[in-house]
VOBA-327557 format. One record per residue (C-alpha): residue number from 1; residue in one letter; x negated, y negated, z negated. Coordinates in nm, 2 decimals. Example, Ala and Ser with C-alpha at 12.3 -4.5 7.8 and 13.67 -1.06 7.14 Angstrom:
residues 2
1,a,-1.23,0.45,-0.78
2,s,-1.37,0.11,-0.71
***
This chain:
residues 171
1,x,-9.67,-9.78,-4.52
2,x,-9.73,-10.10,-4.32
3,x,-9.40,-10.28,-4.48
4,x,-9.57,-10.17,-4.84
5,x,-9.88,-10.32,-4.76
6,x,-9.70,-10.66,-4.66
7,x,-9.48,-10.62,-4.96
8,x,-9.77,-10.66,-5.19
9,x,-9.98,-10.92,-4.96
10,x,-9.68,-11.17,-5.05
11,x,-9.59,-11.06,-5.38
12,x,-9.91,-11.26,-5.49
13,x,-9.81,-11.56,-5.30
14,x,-9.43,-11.57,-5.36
15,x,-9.55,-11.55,-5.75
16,x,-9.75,-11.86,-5.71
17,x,-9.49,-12.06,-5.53
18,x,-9.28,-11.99,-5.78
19,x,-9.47,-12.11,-6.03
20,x,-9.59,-12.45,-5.83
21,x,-9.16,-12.53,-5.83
22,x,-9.10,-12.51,-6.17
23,x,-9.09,-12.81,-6.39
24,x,-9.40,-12.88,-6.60
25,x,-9.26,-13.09,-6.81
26,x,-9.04,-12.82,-6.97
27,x,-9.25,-12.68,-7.29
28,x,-9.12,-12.39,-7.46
29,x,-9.11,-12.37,-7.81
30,x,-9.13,-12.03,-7.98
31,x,-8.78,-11.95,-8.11
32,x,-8.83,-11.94,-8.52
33,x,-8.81,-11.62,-8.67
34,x,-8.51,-11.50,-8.82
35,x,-8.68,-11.28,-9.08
36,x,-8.91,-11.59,-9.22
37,x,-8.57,-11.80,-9.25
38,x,-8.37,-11.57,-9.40
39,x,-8.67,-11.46,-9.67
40,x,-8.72,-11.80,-9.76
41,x,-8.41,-11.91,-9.97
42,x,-8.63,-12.16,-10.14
43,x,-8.63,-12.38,-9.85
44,x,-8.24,-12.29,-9.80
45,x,-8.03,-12.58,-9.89
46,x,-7.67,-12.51,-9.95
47,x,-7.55,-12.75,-10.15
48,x,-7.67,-13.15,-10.04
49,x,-7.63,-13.25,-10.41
50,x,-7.90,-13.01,-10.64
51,x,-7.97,-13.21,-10.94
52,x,-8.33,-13.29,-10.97
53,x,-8.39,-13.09,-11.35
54,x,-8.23,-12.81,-11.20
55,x,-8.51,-12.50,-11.21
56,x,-8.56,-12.42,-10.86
57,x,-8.85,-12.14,-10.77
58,x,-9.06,-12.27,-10.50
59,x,-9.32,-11.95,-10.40
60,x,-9.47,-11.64,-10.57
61,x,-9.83,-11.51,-10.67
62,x,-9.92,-11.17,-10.79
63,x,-9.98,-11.32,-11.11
64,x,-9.74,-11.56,-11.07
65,x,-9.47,-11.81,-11.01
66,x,-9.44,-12.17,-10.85
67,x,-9.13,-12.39,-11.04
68,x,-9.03,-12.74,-10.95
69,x,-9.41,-12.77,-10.77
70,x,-9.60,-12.64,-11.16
71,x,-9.78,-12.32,-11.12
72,x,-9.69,-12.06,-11.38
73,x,-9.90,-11.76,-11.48
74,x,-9.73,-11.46,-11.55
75,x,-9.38,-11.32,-11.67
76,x,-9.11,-11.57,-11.68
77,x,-8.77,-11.65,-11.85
78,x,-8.49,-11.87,-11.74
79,x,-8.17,-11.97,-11.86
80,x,-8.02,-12.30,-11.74
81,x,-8.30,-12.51,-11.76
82,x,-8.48,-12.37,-12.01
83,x,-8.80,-12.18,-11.87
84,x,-9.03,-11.99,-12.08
85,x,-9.27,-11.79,-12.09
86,x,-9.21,-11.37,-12.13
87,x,-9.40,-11.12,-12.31
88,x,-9.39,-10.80,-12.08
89,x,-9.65,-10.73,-11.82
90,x,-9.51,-10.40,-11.69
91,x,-9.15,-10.29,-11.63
92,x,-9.16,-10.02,-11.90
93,x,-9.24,-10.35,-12.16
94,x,-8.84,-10.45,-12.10
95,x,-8.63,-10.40,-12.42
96,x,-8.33,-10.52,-12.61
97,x,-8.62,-10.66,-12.81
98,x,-8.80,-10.86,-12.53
99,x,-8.41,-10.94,-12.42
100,x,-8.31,-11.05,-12.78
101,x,-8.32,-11.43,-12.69
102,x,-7.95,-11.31,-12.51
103,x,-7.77,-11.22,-12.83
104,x,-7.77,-11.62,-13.01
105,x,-7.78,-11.86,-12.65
106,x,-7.45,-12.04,-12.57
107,x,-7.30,-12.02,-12.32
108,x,-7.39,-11.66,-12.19
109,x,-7.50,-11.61,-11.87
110,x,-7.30,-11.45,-11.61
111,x,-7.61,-11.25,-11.44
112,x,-7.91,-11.14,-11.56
113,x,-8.17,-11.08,-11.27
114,x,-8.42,-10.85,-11.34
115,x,-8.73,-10.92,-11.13
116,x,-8.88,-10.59,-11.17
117,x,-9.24,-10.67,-11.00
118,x,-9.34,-10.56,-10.64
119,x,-9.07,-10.25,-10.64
120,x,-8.72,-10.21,-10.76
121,x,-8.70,-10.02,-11.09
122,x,-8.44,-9.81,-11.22
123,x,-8.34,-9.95,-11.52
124,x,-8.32,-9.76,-11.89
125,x,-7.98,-9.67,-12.00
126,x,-8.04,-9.83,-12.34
127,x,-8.12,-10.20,-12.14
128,x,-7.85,-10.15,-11.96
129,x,-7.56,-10.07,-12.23
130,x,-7.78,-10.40,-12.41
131,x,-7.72,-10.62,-12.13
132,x,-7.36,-10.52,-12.08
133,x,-7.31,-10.60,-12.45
134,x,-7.39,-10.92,-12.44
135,x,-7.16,-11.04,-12.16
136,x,-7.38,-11.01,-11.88
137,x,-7.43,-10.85,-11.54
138,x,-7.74,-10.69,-11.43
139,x,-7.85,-10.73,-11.12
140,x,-8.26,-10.57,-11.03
141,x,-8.44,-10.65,-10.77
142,x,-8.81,-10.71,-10.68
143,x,-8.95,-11.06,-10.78
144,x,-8.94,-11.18,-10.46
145,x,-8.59,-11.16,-10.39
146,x,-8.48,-11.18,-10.78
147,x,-8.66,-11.56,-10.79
148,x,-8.43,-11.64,-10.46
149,x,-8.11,-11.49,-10.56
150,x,-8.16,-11.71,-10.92
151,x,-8.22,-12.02,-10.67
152,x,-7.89,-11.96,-10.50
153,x,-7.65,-11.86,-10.76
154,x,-7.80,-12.19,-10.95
155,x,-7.71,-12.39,-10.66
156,x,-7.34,-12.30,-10.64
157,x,-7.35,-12.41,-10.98
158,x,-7.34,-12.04,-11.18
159,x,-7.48,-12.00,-11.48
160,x,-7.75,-11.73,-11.46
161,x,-8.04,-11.61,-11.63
162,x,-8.33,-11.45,-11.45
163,x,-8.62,-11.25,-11.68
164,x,-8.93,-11.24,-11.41
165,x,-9.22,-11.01,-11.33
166,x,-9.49,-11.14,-11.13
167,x,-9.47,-11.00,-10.79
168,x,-9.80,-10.83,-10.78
169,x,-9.67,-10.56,-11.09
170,x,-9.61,-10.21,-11.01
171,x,-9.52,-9.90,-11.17
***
């Protein structure tokens, strides 16, 4: 019992001298989080060169979308550089007939993404045999992730279309 007693006596002190021998002068940073990085492609660079007219999403509303520093309120379509805005507010408002714009561009896309809101979607069989139709892919996501995916795939120089929902739309 005595050496327990002593034990925790110096435990206080040897904690104290510890702390009087290490360096002040060392200041320790927070490590950054891996999860903010990796969620923010927009501030991802992976090419040095990205050409200055190239559409590049920079952050997200619920109602909305930030492009090239412009604020844009609600659904969104881009091909190339050509952004526009879209008539569907709900994910059940996608057709071949909001999508029609895909049958007369040149050159067709390689992807579509779908940015179906705040929540993946499963998408109609109808859209689906549309899209494939025109040449396309079809890739859904939510808005959040569709918005970065069309930021990288523009970078490495692919030729993609994204058709946005604002993130704050749900089923």
């Amino acid at each position: 019992m005595a050496a327990r007693g002593r034990a925790l006596e110096t435990l206080p002190k040897l904690i104290r001298s510890l702390r009087k021998d290490s360096p002040s002068s060392i200041r320790r940073q927070p490590l950054p989080s891996l999860r903010r990085a990796f969620s923010l492609y927009d501030q991802i660079n992976l090419i040095d060169n990205v050409p200055e007219d190239q559409l590049r999403f920079q952050g997200y509303t619920d109602t909305g979308f930030t492009v090239n520093g412009v604020n844009y309120e609600g659904s969104l379509l881009c091909v190339g550089n050509l952004l526009t805005s879209w008539g569907p507010n709900k994910f059940s408002q996608i057709t071949p007939d909001s999508l029609s714009i895909f049958q007369i561009i040149r050159p067709i896309p390689e992807i579509l993404i779908l940015g179906c809101g705040r929540n993946i979607e499963p998408v109609d069989p109808e859209l689906r045999h549309f899209i494939r139709s025109t040449g396309m892919k079809l890739e859904a996501l939510d808005s959040r992730n569709a918005a970065s995916t069309y930021n990288i795939l523009t970078e490495e120089g692919r030729i993609v279309a994204a058709a946005l929902l604002p993130y704050g739309v749900s089923s």
